[in-house]
TIVEX-897276 format. One record per residue (C-alpha): residue in three letters; x, y, z. Coordinates in Angstrom, 1 decimal. Layout:
<marfis>
     r     east    north       up
   Ala        X        Y        Z
...
</marfis>
This chain:
<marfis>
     r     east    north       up
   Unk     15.3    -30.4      4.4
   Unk     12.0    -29.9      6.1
   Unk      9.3    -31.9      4.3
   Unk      5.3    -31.5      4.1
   Unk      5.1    -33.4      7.0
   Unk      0.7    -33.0      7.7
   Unk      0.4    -30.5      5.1
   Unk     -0.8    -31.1      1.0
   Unk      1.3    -28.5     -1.1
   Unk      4.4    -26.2      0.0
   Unk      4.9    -23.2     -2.2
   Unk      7.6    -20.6     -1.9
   Unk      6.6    -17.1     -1.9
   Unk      9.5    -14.6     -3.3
   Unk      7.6    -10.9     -3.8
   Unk      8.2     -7.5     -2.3
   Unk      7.0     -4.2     -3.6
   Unk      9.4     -1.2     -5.0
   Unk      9.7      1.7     -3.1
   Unk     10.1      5.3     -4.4
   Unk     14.0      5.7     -4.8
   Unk     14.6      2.1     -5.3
   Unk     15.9      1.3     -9.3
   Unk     13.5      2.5    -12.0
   Unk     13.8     -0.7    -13.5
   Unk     11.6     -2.2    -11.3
   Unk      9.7      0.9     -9.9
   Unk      8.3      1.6    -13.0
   Unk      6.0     -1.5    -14.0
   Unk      5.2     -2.2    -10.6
   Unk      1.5     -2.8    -10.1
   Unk      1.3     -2.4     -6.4
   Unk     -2.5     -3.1     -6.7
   Unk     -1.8     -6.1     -8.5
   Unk      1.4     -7.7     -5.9
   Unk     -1.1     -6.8     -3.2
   Unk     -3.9     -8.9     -4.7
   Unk     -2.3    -11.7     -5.7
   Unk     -0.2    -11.8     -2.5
   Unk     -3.9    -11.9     -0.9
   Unk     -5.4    -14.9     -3.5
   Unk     -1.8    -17.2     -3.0
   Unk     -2.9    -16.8      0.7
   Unk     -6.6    -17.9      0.2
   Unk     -6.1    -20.4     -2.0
   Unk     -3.0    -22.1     -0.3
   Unk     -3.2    -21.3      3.3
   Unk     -6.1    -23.5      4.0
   Unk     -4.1    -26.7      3.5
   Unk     -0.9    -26.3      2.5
   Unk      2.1    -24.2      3.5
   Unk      3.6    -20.4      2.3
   Unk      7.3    -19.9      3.0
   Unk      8.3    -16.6      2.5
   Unk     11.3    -13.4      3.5
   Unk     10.3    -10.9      5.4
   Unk      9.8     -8.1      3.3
   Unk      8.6     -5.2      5.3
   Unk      5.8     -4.6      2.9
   Unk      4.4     -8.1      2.6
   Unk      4.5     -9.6      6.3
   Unk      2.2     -7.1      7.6
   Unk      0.0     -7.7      4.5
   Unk      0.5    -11.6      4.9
   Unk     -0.4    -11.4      9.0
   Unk     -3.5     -9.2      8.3
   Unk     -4.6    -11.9      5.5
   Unk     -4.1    -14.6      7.8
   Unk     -5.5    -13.2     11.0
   Unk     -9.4    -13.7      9.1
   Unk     -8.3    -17.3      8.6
   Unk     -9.0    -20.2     11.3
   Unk     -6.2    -20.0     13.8
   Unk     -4.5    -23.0     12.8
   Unk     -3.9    -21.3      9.4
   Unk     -0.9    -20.1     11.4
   Unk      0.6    -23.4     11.2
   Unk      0.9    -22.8      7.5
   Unk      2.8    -19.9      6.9
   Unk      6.5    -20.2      7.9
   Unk      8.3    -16.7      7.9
   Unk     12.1    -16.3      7.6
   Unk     14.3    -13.5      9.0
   Unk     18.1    -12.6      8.5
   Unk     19.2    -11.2     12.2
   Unk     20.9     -9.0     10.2
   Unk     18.2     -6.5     10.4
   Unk     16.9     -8.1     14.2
   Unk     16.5     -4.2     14.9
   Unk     13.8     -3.1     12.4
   Unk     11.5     -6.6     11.9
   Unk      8.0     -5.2     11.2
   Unk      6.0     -5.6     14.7
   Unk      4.1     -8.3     12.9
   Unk      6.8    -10.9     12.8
   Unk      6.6    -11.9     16.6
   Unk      3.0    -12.6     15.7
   Unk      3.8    -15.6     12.9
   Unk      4.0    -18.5     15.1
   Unk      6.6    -20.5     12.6
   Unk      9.5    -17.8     12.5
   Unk     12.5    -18.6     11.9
   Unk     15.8    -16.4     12.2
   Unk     19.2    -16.8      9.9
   Unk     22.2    -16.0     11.7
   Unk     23.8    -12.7      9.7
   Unk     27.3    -13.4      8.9
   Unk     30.1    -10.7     10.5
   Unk     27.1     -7.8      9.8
   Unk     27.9     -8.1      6.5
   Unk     24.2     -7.2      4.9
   Unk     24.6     -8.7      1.2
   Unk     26.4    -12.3      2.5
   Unk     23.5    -12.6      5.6
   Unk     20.8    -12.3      3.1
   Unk     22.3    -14.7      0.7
   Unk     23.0    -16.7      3.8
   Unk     18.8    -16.5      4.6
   Unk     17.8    -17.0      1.1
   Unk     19.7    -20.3      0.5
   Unk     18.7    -21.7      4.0
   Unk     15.3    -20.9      2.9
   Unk     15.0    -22.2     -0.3
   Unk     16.8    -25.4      0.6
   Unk     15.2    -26.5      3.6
   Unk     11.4    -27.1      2.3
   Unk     10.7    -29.7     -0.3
   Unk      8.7    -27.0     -2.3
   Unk      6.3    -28.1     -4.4
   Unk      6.4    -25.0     -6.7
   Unk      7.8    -21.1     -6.1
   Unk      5.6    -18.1     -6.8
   Unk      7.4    -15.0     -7.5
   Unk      5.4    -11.3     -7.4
   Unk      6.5     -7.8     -8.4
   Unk     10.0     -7.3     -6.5
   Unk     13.5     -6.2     -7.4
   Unk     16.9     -7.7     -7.7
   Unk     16.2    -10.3     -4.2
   Unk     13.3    -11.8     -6.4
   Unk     15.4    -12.4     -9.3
   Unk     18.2    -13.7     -7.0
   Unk     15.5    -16.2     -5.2
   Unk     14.3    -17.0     -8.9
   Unk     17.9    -18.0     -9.5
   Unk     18.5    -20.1     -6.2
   Unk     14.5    -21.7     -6.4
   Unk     15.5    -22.9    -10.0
   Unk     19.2    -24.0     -8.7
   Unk     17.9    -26.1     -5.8
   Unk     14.4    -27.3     -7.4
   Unk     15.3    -27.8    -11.3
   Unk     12.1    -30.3    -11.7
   Unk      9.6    -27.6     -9.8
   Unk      7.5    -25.3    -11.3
   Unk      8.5    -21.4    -10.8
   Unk      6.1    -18.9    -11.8
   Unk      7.1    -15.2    -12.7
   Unk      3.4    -13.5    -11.9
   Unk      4.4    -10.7    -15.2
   Unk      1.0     -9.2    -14.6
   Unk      2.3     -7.7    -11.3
   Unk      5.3     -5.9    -12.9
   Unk      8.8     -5.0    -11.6
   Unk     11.4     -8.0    -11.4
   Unk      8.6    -10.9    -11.8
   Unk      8.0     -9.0    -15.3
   Unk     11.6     -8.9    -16.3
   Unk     11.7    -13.3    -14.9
   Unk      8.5    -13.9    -16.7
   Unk     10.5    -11.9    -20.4
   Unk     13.3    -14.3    -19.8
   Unk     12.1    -17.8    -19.0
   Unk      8.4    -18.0    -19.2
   Unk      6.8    -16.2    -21.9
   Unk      4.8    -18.9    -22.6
   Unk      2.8    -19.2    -20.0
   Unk      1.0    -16.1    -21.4
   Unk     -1.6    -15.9    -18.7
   Unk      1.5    -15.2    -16.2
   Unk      1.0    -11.9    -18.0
   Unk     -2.1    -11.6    -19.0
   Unk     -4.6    -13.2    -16.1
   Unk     -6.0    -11.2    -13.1
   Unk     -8.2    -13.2    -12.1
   Unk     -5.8    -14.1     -9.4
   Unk     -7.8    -17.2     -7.4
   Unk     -8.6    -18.7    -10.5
   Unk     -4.8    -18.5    -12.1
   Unk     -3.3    -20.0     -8.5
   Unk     -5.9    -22.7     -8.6
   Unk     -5.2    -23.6    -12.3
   Unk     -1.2    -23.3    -11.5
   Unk     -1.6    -25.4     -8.3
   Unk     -3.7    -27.6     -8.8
   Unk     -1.8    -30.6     -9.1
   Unk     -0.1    -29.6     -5.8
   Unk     -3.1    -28.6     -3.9
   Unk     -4.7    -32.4     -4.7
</marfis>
């Protein structure tokens, strides 16, 4: 397990953002507005001086490298950005820009086991200090399930105001933390959810 080693606070990012023809399930309360901005306060408000872990989800490491290219350069240090070789072929150009990549080994190009394969290598090898989980489909509720399997005692917040699965996590294990729901004001609700972490 990699620990915090120079850094304050290390939060796990789970979010990606429902495409049209993915499950109407999710698709239909997504709030891409909403994933996008809070993806972009978690960033500001964590960045800084403590550490993001996150999947590469084609629509949020582009969105998390433009965010971070504003920031001082060491801010790269920060983010760490995992990959399953499964899909080595189509990474979004903006992985070879995070300077903390690292790639999963997929397992007989079997998609389903390599990303369970990445996700538990990912989760387990940080000492999180909490998981934030934003809009997404069936791999955010599946990294819900591993973050509350390997970190029991560790705060996971489904953000509910930005839809999709986070909406349907927040329904089943957090309703109340109403402003999870209810607050978009997104730099104040990370700085009120992390501040102990962020001390």
């Amino acid at each position: 397990m990699v620990g915090r080693s120079d850094v304050m606070a290390c939060i796990f990012l789970s979010a990606s953002i429902p495409l049209p023809g993915d499950d109407a399930r999710y698709r239909n309360t997504a709030d891409i507005i909403a994933i996008r901005d809070s993806i972009r306060a978690l960033v500001s408000v964590v960045a800084p001086s403590g550490q993001i872990v996150f999947g590469g989800h084609p629509a949020i490491t582009p969105l998390i490298r433009l965010l971070v290219r504003g920031m001082t350069p060491d801010v790269n240090q920060h983010i760490t950005l995992y990959q399953s070789a499964f899909f080595r072929r189509v990474f979004p150009p903006e992985a070879a820009e995070f300077e903390r990549i690292r790639i999963v080994e997929s397992i007989d190009m079997d998609e389903r086991e390599s990303l369970r394969v990445m996700r538990e290598a990912m989760i387990a090898g940080h000492d999180y200090d909490a998981g934030v989980f934003v809009g997404g489909m069936d791999g955010v509720e599946l990294e819900f399930e591993i973050f509350r399997r390997r970190h029991p005692n560790k705060p996971a917040y489904p953000i509910a105001s930005t839809g999709a699965a986070a909406r349907m996590l927040f329904n089943e294990h957090a309703r109340d933390h109403v402003e999870l729901l209810t607050d978009l004001r997104y730099l104040s609700l990370f700085r009120r959810l992390l501040a102990t972490e962020l001390m």
